[in-house]
C-alpha positions as CSV (number, residue, x, y, z in Angstrom):
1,X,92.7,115.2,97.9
2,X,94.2,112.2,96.6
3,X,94.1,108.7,98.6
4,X,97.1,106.8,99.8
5,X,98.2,104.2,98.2
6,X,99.1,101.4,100.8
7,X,102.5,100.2,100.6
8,X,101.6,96.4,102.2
9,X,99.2,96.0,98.4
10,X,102.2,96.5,96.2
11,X,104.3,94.3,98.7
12,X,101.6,91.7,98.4
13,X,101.5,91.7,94.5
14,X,105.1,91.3,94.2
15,X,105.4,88.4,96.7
16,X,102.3,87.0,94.7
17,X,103.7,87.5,91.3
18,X,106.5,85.8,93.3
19,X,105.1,82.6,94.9
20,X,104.6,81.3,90.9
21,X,107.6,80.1,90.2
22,X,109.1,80.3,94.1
23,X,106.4,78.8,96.1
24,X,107.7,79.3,99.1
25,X,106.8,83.0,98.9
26,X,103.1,82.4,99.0
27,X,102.8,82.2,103.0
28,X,104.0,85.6,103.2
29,X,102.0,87.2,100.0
30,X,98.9,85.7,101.8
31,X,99.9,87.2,104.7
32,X,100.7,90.5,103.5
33,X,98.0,90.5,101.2
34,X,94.9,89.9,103.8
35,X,96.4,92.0,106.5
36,X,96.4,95.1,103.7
37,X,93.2,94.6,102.5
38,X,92.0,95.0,106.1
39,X,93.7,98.0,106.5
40,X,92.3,99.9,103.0
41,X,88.8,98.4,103.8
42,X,89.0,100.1,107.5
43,X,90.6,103.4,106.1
44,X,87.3,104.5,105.2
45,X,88.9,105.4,101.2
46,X,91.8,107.0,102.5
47,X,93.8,104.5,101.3
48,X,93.8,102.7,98.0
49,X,95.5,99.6,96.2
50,X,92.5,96.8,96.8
51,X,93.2,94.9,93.5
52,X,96.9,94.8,93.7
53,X,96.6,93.2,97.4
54,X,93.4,91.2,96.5
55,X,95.3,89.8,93.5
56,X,98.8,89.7,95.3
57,X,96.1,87.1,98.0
58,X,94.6,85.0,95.0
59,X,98.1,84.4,93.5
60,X,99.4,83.4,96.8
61,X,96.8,81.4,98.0
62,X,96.6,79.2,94.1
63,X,100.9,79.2,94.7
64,X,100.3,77.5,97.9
65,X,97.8,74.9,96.5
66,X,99.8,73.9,93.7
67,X,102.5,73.6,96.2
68,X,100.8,71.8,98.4
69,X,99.3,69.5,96.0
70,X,103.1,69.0,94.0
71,X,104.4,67.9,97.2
72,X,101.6,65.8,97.7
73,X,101.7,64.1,94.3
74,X,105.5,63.5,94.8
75,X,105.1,62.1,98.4
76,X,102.8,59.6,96.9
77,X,104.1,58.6,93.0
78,X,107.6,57.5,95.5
């Protein structure tokens, strides 16, 4: 039998992929991204799509830094 792939990891990826040019999408890809790993890692391999939703989490969490740190920057060179 086949495993599931979980819809929340393909969500994640795309708000991830996302958050790089629009960084106010990275809040939700994080979101989305940690709450679906949870789920696959509890489904016990009945569901699937780790790397997409661990690298839909990476991308939003290094979106939020740079735009936390670009806001930062600007705050402080005005």
């Amino acid at each position: 039998m086949l495993a599931a792939r979980d819809r929340g990891a393909i969500r994640a990826l795309i708000l991830g992929l996302l958050s790089l040019p629009f960084g106010l999408f990275a809040p939700f890809a994080i979101w989305t991204g940690s709450r679906s790993l949870g789920r696959i890692r509890r489904s016990g391999g009945t569901l699937t799509g780790e790397a997409a939703a661990l690298l839909g989490l990476v991308t939003g969490i290094v979106s939020a830094a740079f735009l936390i740190f670009g806001i930062a920057y600007w705050w402080l060179a005005s």
